[in-house]
C-alpha positions, 0 to 999 in steps of 0.5 A: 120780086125780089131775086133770092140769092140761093137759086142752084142749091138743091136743083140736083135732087129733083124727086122730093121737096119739102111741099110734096109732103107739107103743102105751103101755109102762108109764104114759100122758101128764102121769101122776105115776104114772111117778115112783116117790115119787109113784105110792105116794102115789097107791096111798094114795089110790086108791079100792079097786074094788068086786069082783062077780062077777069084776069090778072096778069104779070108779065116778068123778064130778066136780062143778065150779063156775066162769067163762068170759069167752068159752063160744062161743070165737069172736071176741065171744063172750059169757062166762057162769057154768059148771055141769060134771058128769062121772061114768064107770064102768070095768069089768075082769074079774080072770080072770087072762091073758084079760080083758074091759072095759067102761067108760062116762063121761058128761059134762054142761056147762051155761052159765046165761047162754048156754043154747045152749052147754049140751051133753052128751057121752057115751061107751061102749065094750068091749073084751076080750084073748086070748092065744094063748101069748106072742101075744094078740088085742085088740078094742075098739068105742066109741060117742062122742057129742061135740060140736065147737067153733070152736077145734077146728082145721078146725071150723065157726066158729058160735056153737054146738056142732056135735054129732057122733056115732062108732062104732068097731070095732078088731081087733090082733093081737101076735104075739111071736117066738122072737127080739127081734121082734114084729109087730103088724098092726091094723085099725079102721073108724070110722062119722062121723055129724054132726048139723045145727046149729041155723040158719036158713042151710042152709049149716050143715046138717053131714050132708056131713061123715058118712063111713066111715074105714077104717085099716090099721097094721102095726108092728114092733117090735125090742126091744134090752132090757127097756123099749128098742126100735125101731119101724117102721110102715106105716099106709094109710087110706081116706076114703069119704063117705056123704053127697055134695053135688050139683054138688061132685067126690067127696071120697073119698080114700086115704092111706098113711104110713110111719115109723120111731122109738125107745121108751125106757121104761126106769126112770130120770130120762128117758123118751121115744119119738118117731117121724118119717116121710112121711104123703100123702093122694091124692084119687080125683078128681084135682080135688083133688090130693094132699097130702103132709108130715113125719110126726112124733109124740114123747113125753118123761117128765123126773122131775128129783127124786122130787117133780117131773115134767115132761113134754113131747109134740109132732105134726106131720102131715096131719089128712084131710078131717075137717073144713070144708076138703075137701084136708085140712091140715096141723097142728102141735100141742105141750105141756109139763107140771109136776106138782109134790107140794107135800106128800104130798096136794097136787099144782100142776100147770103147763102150756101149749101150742100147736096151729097149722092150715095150710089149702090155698085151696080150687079156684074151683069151690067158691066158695059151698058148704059145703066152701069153706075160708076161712081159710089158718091158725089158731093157739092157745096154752094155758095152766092152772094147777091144784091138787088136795088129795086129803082121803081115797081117796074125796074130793078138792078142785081149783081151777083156772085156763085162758088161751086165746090164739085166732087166724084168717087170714081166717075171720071178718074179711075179712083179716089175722089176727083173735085173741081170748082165753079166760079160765075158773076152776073150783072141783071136788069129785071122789068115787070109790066 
């Protein structure tokens, strides 16, 4: 319930998260529910879902009032006052071992002095688990309507959001042996769809980035005690673009990943997973090549006393043709995070972090077209600061406060790196039914 105080770290590198390869045992990323003392605090101020027809339901909504000396987040940019309204609706059935979910969250930023930063993202999504004696199937589809900014790593640099839109539809099974092994094939398709940004420059029309990703996963896991196991996982994926631009080789691609880690998720001061490996992308045309790098994703959870929680996460791997640079790149991305419990009701919450993009030079021939990547690299260091005072199980109050530090290698300047920074403080008033 409670807001993390590390929210925009990490949001540029959107292809791999820690969970893509490490399904999420016991609590998620930066929650204080993974410390004991603070879990029961949070159970006391939990809203109660509503309960209907064998459903039950939380509603949530956030009305946050603050400023931000730089709302397009390129260099200049122009700063403005900010206006942020959220709210979702999450949805699970009580049926016992089968269940059914379904949520919905909508989320509405709107800038007074530059309106042409207002934007709205939304998504939807539904999912439902089976289970087949000690194996269970899971299905998921999501609608997302998001938009990209220029501190995005690989996003166009423009003074406005780039709209985009995915659909995705995901099948996994886990299926458990008699023995210490579970075997966990997946599979997921995922439609991309982006909008045109508003400029007269034809070079801003955004339609050739539309593809279809498909990705395949097999994991398996080998569990030496309750809360201790190995991993090993295979992961192929295919990049088909459905939009080709005239006189540019195609920009299909394959790619294929393999690793091995370790999940310990026992109840004790320290948690941790964390997996390394080989990622490579292979371009159908041999125009572009390949591209190969070090897979390594991890997590880590440090509870040092019943009232301080620390938690750490890193990535390093390849980011596919997602972007403005046609081969791909590769991307490093880390953050840490205090929460501290102050009183029973009042929470600090400290974090910072890093994520650094490395981009191929594109070939000669692509001088001039809208998939020529310019720069070499990019850079960004974060740091926030929050509080939250939780007054009821409906009602809670933060501030905040968000340092940006954002650099280019020649995008936008003609050399060298070109930094800027992003300063913004909110005051929010959260509610729960």
């Amino acid at each position: 319930m409670v807001a993390t105080g590390l929210g925009c770290v990490g949001q540029g590198a959107r292809a791999q998260v820690v969970d893509t390869y490490l399904p999420a045992q016991g609590m998620g990323y930066g929650s204080a529910e993974s410390e004991a003392a603070q879990q029961r605090v949070l159970q006391d101020y939990d809203a109660i879902p509503i309960r209907m027809y064998g459903f039950d339901t939380v509603f949530v909504g956030d009305q946050a009032f603050g400023y931000s000396n730089n709302v397009d987040h390129i260099s200049g940019g122009r700063g403005s006052a900010l206006i942020g309204t959220t709210g979702s609706v999450h949805s699970r059935s009580d049926w016992g071992r089968h269940a059914v979910w379904l949520g919905a969250s909508v989320d509405n930023q709107v800038y007074p002095s530059r309106t042409v930063q207002n934007r709205t993202n939304w998504s939807v999504n539904l999912g439902g688990t089976y289970q087949f004696g000690h194996d269970q199937l899971d299905a998921i589809y999501s609608h997302q309507k998001m938009t990209q900014m220029p501190t995005d790593l690989g996003a166009v640099q423009v003074d406005q959001p780039v709209p985009y839109s995915i659909d995705s539809l995901g099948l996994s099974y886990t299926a458990t042996t008699h023995g210490r092994l579970t075997f966990v094939p997946k599979a997921q398709i995922s439609q991309y769809s982006f909008a045109n940004v508003n400029q007269a420059n034809p070079i801003f029309s955004q339609t050739y980035r539309n593809r279809v990703r498909l990705t395949q996963e097999m994991a398996t896991r080998y569990d030496f005690a309750a809360g201790n196991a190995a991993l090993v996982v295979f992961q192929g994926n295919e990049t088909r673009y459905t939009t080709q631009l005239a006189g540019v080789p195609g920009r299909d691609s394959n790619g294929f990943s393999v690793a091995a880690g370790y999940d310990l998720q026992y109840s004790g001061p320290i948690q941790f997973r964390f997996i390394v490996g080989y990622q490579e992308r292979l371009y159908r045309s041999s125009f572009y090549g390949r591209i190969t790098a070090p897979l390594f994703e991890a997590r880590a959870v440090w509870t040092p006393t019943h009232l301080t929680t620390v938690t750490f996460s890193g990535v390093h791997g390849i980011e596919d043709s997602a972007y403005e640079n046609v081969v791909g790149f590769t991307y490093t991305t880390a953050s840490v995070n205090i929460r501290h419990q102050y009183q029973r009701n009042i929470f600090f919450d400290v974090g910072g972090g890093l994520q650094f993009g490395n981009y191929p030079s594109t070939p000669r021939i692509l001088t001039g077209t809208p998939v020529a990547q310019i720069g070499s690299s990019q850079q960004s260091y974060i740091f926030n600061a929050d509080a939250s005072w939780l007054l009821n199980r409906h009602v809670w109050l933060s501030i905040g406060y968000g340092f940006q530090s954002q650099g280019y290698d020649g995008v936008g300047a003609t050399a060298g790196m070109t930094h800027y920074a992003i300063h913004s403080g909110n005051l929010g008033l959260h509610f729960t039914l």
